[in-house]
DSSP file (Angstrom, degrees, kcal/mol; ACC not computed):
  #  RESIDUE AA STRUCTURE BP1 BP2  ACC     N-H-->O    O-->H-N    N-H-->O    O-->H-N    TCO  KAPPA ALPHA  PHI   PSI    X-CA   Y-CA   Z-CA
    1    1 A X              0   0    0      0, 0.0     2,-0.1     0, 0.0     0, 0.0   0.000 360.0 360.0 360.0 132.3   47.0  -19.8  -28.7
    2    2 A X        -     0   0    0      1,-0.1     2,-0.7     0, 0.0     0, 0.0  -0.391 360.0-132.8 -69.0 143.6   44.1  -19.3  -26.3
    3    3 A X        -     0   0    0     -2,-0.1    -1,-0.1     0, 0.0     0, 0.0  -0.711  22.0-169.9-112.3  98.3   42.5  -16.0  -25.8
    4    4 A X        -     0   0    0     -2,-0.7     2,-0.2     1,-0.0     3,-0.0  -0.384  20.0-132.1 -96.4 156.4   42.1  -15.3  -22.1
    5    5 A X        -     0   0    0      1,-0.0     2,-0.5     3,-0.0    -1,-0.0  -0.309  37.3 -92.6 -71.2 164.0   40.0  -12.4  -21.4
    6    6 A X     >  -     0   0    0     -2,-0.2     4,-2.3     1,-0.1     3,-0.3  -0.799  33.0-140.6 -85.5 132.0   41.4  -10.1  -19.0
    7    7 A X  H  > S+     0   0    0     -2,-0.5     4,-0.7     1,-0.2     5,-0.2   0.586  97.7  65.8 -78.4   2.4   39.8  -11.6  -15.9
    8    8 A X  H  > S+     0   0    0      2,-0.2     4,-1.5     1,-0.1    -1,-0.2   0.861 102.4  49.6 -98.3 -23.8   39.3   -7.6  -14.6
    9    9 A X  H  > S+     0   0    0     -3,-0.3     4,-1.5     2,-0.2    -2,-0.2   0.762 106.4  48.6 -40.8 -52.7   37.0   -7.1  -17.3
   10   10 A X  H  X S+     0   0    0     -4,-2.3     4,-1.8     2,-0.2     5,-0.2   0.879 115.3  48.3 -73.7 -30.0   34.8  -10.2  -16.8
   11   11 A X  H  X S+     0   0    0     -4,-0.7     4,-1.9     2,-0.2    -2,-0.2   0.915 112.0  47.6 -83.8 -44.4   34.6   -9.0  -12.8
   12   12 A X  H  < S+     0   0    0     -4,-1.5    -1,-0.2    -5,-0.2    -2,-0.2   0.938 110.9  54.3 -58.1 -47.9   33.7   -5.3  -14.0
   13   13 A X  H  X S+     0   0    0     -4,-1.5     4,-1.2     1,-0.2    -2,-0.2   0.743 111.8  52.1 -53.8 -47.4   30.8   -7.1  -16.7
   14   14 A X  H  < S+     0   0    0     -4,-1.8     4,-0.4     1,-0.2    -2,-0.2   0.727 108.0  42.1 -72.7 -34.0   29.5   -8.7  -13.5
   15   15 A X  T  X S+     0   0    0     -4,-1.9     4,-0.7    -5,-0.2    -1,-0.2   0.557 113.5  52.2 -96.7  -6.9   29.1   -6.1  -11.4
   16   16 A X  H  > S+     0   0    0     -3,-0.2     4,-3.3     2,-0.2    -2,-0.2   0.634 106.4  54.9 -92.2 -21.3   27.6   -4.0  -13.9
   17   17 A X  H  X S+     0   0    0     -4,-1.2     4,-0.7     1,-0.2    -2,-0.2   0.817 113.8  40.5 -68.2 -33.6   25.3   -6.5  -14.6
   18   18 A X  H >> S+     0   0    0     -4,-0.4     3,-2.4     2,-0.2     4,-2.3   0.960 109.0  56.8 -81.9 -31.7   24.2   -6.7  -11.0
   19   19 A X  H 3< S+     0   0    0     -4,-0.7     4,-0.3     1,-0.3    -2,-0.2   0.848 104.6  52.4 -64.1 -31.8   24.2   -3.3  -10.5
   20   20 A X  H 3X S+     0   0    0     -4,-3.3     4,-0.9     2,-0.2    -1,-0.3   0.562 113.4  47.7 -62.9 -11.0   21.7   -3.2  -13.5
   21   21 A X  H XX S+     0   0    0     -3,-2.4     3,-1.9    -4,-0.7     4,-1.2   0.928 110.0  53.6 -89.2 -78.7   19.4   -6.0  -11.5
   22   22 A X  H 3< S+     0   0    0     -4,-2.3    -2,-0.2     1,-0.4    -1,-0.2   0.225 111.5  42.9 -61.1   1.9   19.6   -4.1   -8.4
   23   23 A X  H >> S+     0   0    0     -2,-0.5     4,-1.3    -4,-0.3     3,-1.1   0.838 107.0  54.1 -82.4 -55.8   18.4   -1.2   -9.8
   24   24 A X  H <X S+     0   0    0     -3,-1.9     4,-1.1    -4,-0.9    -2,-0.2   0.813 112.5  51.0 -69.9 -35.9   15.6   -2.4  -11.9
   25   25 A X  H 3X S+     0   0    0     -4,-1.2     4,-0.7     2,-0.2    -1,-0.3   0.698 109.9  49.1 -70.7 -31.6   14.3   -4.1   -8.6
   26   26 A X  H X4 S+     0   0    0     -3,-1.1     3,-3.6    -5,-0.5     4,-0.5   0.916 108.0  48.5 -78.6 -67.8   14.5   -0.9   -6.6
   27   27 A X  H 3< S+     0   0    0     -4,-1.3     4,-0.5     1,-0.3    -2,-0.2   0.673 119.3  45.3 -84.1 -12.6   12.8    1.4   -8.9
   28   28 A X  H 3X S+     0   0    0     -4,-1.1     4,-1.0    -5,-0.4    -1,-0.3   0.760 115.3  45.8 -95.6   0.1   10.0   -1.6   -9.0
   29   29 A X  H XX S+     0   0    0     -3,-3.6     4,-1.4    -4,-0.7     3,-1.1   0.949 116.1  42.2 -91.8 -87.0   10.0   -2.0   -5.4
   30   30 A X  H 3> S+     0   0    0     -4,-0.5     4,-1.8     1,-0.3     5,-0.3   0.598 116.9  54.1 -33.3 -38.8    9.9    2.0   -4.6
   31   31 A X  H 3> S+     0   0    0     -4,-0.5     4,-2.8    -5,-0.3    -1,-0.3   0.958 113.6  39.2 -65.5 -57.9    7.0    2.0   -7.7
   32   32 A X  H <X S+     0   0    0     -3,-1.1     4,-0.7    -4,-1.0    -2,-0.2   0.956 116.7  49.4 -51.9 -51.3    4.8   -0.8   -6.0
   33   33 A X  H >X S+     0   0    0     -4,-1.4     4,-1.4     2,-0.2     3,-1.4   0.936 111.8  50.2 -68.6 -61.0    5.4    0.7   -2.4
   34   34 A X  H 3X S+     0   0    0     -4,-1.8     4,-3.5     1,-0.2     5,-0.4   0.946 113.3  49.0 -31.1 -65.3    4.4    4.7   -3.8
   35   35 A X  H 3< S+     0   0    0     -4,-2.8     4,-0.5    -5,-0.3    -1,-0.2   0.664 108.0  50.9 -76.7 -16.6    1.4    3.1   -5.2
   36   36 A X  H X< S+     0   0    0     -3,-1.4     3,-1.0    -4,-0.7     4,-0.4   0.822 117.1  41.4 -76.0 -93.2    0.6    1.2   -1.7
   37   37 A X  H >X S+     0   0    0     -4,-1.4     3,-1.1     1,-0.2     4,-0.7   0.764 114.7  48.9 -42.9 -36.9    0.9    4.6    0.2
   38   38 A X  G >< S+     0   0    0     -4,-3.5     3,-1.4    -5,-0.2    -1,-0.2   0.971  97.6  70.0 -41.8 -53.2   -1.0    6.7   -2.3
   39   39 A X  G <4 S+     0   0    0     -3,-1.0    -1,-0.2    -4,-0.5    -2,-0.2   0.495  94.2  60.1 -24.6 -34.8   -3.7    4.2   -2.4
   40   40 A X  G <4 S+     0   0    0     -3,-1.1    -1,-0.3    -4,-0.4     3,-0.3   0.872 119.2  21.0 -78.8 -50.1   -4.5    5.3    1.1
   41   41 A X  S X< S+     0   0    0     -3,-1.4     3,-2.4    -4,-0.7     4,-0.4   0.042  83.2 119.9-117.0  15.6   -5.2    8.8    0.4
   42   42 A X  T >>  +     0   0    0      1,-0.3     3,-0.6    -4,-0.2     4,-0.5   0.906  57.5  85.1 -62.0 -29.5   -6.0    8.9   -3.5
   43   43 A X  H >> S+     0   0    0     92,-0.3     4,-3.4    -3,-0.3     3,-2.4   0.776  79.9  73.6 -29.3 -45.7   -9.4   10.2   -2.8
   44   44 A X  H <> S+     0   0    0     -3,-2.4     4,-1.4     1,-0.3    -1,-0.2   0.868  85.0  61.4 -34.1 -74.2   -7.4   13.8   -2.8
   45   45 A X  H <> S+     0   0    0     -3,-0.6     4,-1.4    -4,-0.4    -1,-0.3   0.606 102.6  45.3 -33.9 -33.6   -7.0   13.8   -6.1
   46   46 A X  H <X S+     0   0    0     -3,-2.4     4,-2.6    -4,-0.5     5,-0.3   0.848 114.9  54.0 -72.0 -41.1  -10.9   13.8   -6.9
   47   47 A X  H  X S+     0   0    0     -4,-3.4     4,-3.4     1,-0.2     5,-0.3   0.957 106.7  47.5 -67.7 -20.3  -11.1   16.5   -4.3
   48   48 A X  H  X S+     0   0    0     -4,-1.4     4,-2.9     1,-0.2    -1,-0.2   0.971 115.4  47.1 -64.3 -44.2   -8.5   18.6   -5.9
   49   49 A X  H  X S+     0   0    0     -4,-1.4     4,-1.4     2,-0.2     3,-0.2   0.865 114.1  45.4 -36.9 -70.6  -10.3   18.1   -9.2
   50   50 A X  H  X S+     0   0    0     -4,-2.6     4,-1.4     1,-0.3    -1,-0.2   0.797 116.2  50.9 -64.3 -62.6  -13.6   18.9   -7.6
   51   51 A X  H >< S+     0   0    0     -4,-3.4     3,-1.1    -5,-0.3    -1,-0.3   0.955 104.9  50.7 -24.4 -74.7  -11.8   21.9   -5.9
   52   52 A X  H >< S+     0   0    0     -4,-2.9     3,-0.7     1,-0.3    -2,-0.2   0.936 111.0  51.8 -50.3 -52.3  -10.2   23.5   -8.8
   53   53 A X  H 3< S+     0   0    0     -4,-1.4    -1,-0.3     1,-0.2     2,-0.2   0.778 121.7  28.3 -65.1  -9.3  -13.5   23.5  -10.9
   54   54 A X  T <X S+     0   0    0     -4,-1.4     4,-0.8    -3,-1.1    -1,-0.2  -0.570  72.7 165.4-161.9  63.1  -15.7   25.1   -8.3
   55   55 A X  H X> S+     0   0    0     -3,-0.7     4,-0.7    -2,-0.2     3,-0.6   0.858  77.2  44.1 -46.0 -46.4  -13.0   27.4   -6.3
   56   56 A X  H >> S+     0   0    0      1,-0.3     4,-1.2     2,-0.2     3,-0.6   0.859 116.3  52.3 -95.8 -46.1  -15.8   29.7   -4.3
   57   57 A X  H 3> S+     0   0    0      1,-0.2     4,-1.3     2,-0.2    -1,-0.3   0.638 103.7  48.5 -73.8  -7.5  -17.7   26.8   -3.7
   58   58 A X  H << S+     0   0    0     -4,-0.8     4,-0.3    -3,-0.6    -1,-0.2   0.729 112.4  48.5 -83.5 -27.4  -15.3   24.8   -2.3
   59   59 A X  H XX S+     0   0    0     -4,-0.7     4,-1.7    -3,-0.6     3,-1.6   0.981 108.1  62.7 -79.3-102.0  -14.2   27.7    0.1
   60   60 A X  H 3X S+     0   0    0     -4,-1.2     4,-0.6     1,-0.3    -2,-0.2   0.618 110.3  33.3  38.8 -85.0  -18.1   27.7    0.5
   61   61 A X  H 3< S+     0   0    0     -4,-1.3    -1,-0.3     1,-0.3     3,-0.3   0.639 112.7  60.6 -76.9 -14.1  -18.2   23.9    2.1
   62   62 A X  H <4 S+     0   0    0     -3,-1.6     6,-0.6    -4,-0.3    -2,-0.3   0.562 107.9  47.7 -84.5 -32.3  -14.7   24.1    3.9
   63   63 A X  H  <>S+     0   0    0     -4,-1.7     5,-0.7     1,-0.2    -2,-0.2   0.709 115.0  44.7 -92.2  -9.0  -16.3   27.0    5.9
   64   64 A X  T  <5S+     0   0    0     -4,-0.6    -2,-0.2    -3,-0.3    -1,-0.2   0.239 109.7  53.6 -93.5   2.3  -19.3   25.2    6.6
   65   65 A X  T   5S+     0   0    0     -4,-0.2    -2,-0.1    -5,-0.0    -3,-0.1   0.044 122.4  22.5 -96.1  12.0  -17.9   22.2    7.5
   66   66 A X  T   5S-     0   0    0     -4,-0.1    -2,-0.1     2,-0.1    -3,-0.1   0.398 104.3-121.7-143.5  25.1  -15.6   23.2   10.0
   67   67 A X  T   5 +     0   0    0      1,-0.1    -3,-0.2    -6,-0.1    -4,-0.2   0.796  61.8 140.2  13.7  66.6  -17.4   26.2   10.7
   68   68 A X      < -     0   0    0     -5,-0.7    -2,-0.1    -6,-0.6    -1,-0.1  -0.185  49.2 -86.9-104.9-165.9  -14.6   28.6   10.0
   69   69 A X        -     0   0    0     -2,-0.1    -1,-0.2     1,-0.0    -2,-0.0   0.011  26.4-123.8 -70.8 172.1  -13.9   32.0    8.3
   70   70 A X  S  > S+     0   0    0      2,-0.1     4,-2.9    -2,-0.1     3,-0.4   0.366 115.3  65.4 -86.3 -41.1  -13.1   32.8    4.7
   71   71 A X  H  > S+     0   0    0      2,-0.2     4,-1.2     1,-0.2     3,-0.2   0.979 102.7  46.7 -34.5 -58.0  -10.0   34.4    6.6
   72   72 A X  H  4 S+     0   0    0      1,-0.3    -1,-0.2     2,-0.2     4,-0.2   0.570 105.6  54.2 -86.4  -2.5   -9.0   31.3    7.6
   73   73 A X  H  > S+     0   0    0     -3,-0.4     4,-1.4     2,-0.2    -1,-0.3   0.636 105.0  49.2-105.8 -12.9   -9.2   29.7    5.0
   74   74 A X  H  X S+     0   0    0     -4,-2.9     4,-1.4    -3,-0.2    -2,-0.2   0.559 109.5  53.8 -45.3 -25.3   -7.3   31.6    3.0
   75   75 A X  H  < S+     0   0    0     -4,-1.2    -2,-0.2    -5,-0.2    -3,-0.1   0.754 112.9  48.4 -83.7 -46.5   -4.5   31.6    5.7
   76   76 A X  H >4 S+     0   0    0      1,-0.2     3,-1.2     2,-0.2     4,-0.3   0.943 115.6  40.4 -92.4 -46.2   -4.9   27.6    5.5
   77   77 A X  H >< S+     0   0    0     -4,-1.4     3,-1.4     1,-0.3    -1,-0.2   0.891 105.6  67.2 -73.8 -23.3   -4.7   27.3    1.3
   78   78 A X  T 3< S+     0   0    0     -4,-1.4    -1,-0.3     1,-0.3    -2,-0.2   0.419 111.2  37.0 -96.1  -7.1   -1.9   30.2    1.2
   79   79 A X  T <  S+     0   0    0     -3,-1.2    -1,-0.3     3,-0.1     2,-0.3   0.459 101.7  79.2-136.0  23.0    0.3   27.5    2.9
   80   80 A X  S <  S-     0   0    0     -3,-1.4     6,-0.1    -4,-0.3     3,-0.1  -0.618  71.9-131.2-110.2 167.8   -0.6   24.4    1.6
   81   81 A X  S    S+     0   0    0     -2,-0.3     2,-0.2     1,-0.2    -1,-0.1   0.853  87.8  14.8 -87.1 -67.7    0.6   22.7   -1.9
   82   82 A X  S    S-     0   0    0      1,-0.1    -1,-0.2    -3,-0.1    -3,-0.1  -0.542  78.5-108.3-113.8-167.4   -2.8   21.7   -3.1
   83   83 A X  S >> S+     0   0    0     -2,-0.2     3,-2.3     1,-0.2     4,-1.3   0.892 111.1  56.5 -83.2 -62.7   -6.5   22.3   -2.4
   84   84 A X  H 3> S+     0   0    0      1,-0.3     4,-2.0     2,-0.2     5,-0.2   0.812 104.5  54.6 -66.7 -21.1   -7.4   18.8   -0.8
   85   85 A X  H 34 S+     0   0    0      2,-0.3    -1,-0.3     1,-0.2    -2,-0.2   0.354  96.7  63.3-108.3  28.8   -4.6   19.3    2.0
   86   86 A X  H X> S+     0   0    0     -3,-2.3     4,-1.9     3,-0.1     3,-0.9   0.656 109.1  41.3 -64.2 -64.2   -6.3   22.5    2.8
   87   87 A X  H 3X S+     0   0    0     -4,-1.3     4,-2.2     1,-0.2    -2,-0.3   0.933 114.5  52.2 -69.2 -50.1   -9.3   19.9    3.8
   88   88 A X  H 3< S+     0   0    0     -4,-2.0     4,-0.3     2,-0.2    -1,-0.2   0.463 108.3  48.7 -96.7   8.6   -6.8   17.6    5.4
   89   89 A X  H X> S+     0   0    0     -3,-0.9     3,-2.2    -5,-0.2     4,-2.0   0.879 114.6  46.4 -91.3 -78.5   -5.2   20.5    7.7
   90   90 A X  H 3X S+     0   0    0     -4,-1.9     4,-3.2     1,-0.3    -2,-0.2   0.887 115.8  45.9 -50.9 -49.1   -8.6   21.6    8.8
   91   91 A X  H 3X S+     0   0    0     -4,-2.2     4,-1.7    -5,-0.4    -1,-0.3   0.845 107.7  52.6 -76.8 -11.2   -9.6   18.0    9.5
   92   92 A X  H <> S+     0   0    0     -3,-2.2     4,-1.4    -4,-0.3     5,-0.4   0.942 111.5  51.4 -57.9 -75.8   -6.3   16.8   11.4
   93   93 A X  H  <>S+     0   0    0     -4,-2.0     5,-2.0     1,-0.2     4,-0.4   0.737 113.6  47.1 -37.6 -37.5   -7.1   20.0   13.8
   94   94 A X  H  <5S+     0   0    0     -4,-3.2    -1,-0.2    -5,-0.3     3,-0.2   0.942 117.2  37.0 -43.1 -71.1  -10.6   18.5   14.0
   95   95 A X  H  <5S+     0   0    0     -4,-1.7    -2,-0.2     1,-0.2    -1,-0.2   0.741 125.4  40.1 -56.6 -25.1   -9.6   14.8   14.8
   96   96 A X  T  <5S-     0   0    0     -4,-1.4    -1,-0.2     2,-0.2    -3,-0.2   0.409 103.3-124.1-133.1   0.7   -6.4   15.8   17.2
   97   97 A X  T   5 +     0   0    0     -5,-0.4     2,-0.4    -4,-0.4    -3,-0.2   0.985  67.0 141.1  67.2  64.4   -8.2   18.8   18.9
   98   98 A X      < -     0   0    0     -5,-2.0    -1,-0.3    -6,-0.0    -2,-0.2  -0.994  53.6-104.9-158.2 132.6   -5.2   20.8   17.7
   99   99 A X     >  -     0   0    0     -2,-0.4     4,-1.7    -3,-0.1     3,-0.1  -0.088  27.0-116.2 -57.0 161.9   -5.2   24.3   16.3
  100  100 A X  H  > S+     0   0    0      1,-0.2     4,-0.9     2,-0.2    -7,-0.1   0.621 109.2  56.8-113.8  25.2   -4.8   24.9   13.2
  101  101 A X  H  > S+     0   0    0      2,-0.2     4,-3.0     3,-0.2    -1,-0.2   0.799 110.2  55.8 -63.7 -56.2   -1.3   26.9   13.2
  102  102 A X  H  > S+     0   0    0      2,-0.2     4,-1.7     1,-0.2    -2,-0.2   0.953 106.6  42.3 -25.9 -77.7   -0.2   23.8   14.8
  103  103 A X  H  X S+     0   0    0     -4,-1.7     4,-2.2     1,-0.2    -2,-0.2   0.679 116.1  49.2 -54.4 -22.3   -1.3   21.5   12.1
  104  104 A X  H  X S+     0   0    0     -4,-0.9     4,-1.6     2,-0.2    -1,-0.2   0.887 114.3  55.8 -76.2 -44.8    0.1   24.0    9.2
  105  105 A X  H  < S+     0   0    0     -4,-3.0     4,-0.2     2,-0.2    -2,-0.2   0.935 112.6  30.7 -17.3 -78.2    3.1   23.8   11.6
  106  106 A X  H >X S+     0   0    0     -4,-1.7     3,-3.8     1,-0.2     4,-0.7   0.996 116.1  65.2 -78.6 -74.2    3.8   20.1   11.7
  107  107 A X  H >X S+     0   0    0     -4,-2.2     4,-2.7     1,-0.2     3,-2.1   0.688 110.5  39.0   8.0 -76.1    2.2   19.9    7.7
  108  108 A X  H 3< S+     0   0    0     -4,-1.6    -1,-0.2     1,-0.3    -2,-0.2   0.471 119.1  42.6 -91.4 -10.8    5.4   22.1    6.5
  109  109 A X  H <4 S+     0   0    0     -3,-3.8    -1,-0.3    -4,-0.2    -2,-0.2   0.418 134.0  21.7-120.6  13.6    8.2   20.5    8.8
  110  110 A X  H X< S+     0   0    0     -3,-2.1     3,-3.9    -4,-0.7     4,-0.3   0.634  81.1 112.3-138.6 -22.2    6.7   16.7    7.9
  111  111 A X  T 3<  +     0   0    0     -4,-2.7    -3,-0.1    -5,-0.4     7,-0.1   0.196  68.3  63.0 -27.8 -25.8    4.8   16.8    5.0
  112  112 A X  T 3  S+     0   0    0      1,-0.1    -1,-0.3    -4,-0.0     3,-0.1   0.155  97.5  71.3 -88.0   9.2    7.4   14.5    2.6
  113  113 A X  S <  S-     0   0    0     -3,-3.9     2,-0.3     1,-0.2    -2,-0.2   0.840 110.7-110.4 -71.8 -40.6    6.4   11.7    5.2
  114  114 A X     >  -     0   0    0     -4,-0.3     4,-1.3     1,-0.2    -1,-0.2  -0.903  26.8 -83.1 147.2 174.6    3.0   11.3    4.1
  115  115 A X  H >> S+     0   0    0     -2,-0.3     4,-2.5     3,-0.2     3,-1.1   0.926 124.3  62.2 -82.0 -36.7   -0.5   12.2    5.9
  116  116 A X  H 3> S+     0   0    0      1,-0.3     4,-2.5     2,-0.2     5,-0.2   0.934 110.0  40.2 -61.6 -48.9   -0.3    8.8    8.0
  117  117 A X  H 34 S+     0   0    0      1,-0.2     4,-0.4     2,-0.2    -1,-0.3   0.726 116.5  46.0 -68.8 -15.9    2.8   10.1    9.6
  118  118 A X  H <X S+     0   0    0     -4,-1.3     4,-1.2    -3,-1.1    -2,-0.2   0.802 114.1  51.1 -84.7 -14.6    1.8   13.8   10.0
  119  119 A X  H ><>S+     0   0    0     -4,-2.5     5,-2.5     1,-0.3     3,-0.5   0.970 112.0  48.6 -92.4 -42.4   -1.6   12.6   11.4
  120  120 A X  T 3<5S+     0   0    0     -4,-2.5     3,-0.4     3,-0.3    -1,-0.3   0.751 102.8  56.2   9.9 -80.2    0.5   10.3   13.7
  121  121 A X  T 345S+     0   0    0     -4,-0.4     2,-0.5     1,-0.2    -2,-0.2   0.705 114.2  47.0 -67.2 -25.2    2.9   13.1   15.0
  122  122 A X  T <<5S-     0   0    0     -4,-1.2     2,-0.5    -3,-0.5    -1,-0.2  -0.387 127.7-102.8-109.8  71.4   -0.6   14.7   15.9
  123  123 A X  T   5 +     0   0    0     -2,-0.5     2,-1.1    -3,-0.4    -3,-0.3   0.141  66.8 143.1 -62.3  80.1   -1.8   11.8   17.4
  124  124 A X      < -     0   0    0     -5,-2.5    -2,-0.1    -2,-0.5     3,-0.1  -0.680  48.6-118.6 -80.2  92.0   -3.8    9.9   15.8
  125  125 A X    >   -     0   0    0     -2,-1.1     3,-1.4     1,-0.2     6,-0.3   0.268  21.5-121.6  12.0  93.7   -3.5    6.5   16.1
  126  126 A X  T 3  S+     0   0    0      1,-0.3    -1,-0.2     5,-0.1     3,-0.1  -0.461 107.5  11.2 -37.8 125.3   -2.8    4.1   13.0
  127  127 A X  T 3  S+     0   0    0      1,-0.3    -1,-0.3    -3,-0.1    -2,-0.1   0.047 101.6 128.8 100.6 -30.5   -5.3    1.7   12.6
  128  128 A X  S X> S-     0   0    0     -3,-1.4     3,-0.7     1,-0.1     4,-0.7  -0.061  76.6-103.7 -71.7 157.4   -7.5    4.0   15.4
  129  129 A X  H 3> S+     0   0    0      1,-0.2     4,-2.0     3,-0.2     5,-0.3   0.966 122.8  49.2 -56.2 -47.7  -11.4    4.8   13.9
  130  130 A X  H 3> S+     0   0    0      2,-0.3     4,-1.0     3,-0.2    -1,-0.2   0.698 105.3  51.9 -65.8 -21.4  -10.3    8.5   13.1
  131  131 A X  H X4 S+     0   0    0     -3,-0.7     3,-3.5    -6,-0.3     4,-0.2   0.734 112.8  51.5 -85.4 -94.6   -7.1    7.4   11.2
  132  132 A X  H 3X S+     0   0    0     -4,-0.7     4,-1.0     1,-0.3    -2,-0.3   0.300 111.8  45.9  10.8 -67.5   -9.7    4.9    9.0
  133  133 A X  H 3< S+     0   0    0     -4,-2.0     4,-0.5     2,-0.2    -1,-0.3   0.749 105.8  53.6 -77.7 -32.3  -12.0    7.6    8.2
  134  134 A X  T X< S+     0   0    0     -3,-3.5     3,-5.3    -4,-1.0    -2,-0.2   0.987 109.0  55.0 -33.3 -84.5   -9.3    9.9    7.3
  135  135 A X  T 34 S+     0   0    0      1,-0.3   -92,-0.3    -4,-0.2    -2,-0.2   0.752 107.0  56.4 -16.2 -48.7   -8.3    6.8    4.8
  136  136 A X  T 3< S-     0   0    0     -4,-1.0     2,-0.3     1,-0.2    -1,-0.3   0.466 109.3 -88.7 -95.7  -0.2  -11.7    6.8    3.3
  137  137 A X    <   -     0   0    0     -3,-5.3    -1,-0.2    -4,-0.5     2,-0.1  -0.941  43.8 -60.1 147.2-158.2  -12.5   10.0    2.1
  138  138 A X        -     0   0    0     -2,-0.3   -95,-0.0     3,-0.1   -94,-0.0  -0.071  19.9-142.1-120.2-145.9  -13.8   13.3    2.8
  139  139 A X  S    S+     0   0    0     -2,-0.1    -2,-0.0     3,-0.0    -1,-0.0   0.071  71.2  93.8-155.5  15.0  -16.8   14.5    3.8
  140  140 A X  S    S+     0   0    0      1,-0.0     2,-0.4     2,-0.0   -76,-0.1   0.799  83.2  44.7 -82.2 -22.6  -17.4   17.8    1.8
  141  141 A X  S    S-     0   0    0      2,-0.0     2,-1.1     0, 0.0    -3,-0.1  -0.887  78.1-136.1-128.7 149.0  -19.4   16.8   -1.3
  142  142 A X        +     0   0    0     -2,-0.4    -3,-0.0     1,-0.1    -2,-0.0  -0.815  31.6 173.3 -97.7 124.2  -22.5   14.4   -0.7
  143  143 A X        +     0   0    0     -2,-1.1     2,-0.3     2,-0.1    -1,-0.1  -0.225  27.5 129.5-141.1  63.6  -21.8   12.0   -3.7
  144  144 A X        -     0   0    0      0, 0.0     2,-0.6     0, 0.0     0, 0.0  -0.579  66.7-111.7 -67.7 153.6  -24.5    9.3   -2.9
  145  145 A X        -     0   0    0     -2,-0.3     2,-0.3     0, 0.0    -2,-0.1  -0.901  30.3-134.8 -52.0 113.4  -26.6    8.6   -5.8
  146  146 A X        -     0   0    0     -2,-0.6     3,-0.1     3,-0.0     2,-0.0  -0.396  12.6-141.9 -91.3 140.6  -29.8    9.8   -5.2
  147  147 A X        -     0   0    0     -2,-0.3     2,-0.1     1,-0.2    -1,-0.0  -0.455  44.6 -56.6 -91.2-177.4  -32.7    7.5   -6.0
  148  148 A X        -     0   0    0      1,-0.1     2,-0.5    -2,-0.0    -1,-0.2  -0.237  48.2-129.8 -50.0 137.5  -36.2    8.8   -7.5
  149  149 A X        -     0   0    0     -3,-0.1     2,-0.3    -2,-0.1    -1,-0.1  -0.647  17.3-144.4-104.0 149.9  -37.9   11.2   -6.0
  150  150 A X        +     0   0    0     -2,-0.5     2,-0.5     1,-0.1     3,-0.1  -0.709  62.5  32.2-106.8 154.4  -41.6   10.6   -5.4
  151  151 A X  S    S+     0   0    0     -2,-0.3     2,-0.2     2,-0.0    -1,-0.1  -0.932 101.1  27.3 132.0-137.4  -43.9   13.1   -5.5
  152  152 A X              0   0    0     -2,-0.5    -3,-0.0     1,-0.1     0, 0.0  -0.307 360.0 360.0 -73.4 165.1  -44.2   16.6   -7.8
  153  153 A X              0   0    0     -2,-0.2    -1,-0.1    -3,-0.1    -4,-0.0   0.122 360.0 360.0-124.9 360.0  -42.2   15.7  -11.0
């Protein structure tokens, strides 16, 4: 006698089987994609670093580059997650000629899109020179390499 399988069994084996594909392909799709959009704005992360070691000083160059307050910069980190998107509030407001109660605004009601999108919503262009320089970094710490200096020793 033959031993037939129950054919609802094999169908059930099959769909778990896909279901296991189509997952393992999302969570590499959604891995790759994070790692595309981070990519843009990873520079943060050094500034947070940079931040974190050297609080007063960071506070320091954020008030002398956008010529602000210590007021206002406290106002700006007290509503931000980390230290670098302190620097990327004040520099949106810069780029989009947009206060910066605005940008803390639009920051807190957009912020799980991404910077590209809040910077967007305030509009700056994708693809525009100001979105691009955004992309590429910051402007707070001079980390040129500095060549030998001639002269006194």
């Amino acid at each position: 006698m033959m031993h037939n399988y129950p054919l609802k069994q094999i169908q059930r084996e099959g769909v778990m089987k896909m279901i296991k594909v189509f997952f393992v392909v999302s969570m590499v799709f959604l891995l790759f994609s994070s790692a595309v959009v981070a990519g843009d704005f990873d520079w943060m992360d050094d500034l947070n670093i940079q931040a974190e070691s050297d609080q007063s000083g960071f506070r320091a160059r954020l008030a002398t580059r956008f010529h602000i307050g210590d007021a206002q910069i406290k106002v700006v980190l007290g509503n931000v997650e980390q230290p670098a998107d302190a620097y990327m509030v004040f520099r949106l407001g810069e780029m989009s000629n947009q206060p910066t109660e605005r940008v803390i605004e639009k920051y807190k009601s957009g912020h799980g899109n991404g910077w590209g999108a809040l910077a967007k919503s305030l509009g700056i262009k994708p693809g525009s020179k100001e979105f691009h320089a955004l992309k590429q970094g910051h402007d707070l710490y001079d980390e040129k390499p500095h060549g030998k200096r001639k002269g006194k020793k």
